[in-house]
C-alpha positions, 0 to 999 in steps of 0.5 A: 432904411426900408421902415422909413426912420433912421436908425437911432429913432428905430432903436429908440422906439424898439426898446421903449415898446419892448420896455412897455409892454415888459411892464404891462405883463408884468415881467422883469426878465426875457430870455434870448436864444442866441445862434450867433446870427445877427437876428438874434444879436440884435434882440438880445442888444435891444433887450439890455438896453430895454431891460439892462444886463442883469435882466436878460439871459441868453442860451446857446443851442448849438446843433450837429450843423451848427458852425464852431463860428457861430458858438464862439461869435454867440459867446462873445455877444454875450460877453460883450452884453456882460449877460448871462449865457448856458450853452446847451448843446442839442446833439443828444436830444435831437438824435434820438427824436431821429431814430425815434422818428426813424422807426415811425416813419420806416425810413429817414426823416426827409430834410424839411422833417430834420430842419424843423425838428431842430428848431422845435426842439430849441424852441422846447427848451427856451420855453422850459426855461421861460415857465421855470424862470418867468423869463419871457421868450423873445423871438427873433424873426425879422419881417422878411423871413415872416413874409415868406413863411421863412420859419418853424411853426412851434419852433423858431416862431414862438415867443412872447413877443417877435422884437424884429418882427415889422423890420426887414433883415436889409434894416435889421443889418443897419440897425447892428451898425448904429448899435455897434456905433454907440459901443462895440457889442455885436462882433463884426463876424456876425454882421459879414457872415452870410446868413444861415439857419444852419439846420443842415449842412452848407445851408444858407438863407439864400437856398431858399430865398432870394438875395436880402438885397433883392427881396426886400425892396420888392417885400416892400412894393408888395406889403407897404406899397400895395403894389400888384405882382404885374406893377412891380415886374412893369417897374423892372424886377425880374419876373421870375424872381418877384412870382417866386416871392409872391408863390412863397409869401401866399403859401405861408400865409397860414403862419401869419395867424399863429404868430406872437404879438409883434413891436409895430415899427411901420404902418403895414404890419403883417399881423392884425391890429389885436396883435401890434403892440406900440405906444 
């Protein structure tokens, strides 16, 4: 694994920082936005086992681009979970912010405007039921998409605390396995589907980013290993492929500053020390 700790120990120090700093703030449940990606299965998996089943409530936000797949493989995590879940499609609401945004801009909303509109409205609704509930949001970003800004300002990046936010999707990935080893809970449909934010149609992670087997190790040389963006194409990477992950990293760096605290699993975090929570 990229973090340096094998799974189990992963695990372990995730749902006991996750259980600590539930304590410290003084709260007993979180809610989990569940797309029926593997991000947010693992979340929602680490929170049980932080907090147990009656703790942790999960809402189904599903979308015009959201795959019939990926409603059923949400519904089943959480049966699995035995948590509670709602399903609250956002067909409705994010129609008319459209013509809403239609008449404003006197003519369509762009693709990136759609995108981040749907996460923003999900956003909306996880944290309406956080103030009605005192649930606190848990986000479900991982380190790769935060490094390369992968993710939605007041949208998909919100929460109270980012559970996978010092963890690289490659181990977000084996972390899943060795969940699915102590109890078959995250279906398999879920760790082979190809990843997707599902925003648009046909959209996949790899539009956008570069393959998760081909990012994250240089992720690694650039943010654990200090590397230069010239010693790691001298080690062999594609030149094109690492300038690119380097373009898009400094141009989302912005984001770093408006993130919530992140559990610290590894010594380089992205976000400051003040942000870090850990034992």
């Amino acid at each position: 694994m990229l973090t340096g700790i094998t799974p189990d120990i992963l695990h372990k120090k995730l749902v006991e920082t996750l259980g600590f700093f539930m304590k410290s703030a003084m709260k007993d449940k979180a809610v989990v936005g569940l797309s029926g990606g593997i991000d947010s299965a693992v979340v929602a998996s680490v929170a049980v086992d932080a907090l147990g089943p009656s703790s942790v409530t999960a809402i189904l936000l599903p979308s015009p681009f959201s795959t019939l797949h990926s409603v059923s493989d949400a519904v089943e995590l959480a049966e699995n979970l035995k948590i509670q879940y709602y399903t609250v499609p956002i067909d409705g609401i994010f129609h008319k912010f459209h013509r809403e945004l239609t008449d404003l801009f006197g003519e369509e909303p762009c693709r990136l405007t759609t995108e981040n509109l749907q996460a923003r409205i999900r956003a909306t609704i996880l944290m309406a039921f956080s103030n009605q509930t005192g649930a606190l949001l848990l986000n479900t970003s991982n380190k790769s998409e935060l490094s390369m800004g992968y993710g939605t300002l007041y949208g998909d990046l919100c929460g109270a605390i980012m559970v996978l936010g010092d963890i690289y999707k490659s181990d977000v990935y084996e972390l899943a396995d060795y969940l699915n080893s102590l109890d078959k809970r995250i279906p398999d449909s879920i760790i082979t589907k190809e990843p997707s934010a599902e925003l648009s149609v046909g959209q996949k992670d790899s539009d956008s980013l570069p393959p998760y087997p081909v990012l994250d190790p240089i992720l690694y040389l650039l943010n654990e290993k200090g590397m230069s963006p010239q010693e790691i194409i001298n080690s062999g990477a594609d030149s094109t492929i690492v300038n690119k992950i380097v373009k898009m990293k400094d141009s989302a760096s912005f984001k770093i500053a408006q993130l919530p605290p992140v559990i610290q699993i590894g010594q380089h975090p992205l976000l400051p020390d003040s942000k870090c929570i850990k034992l």
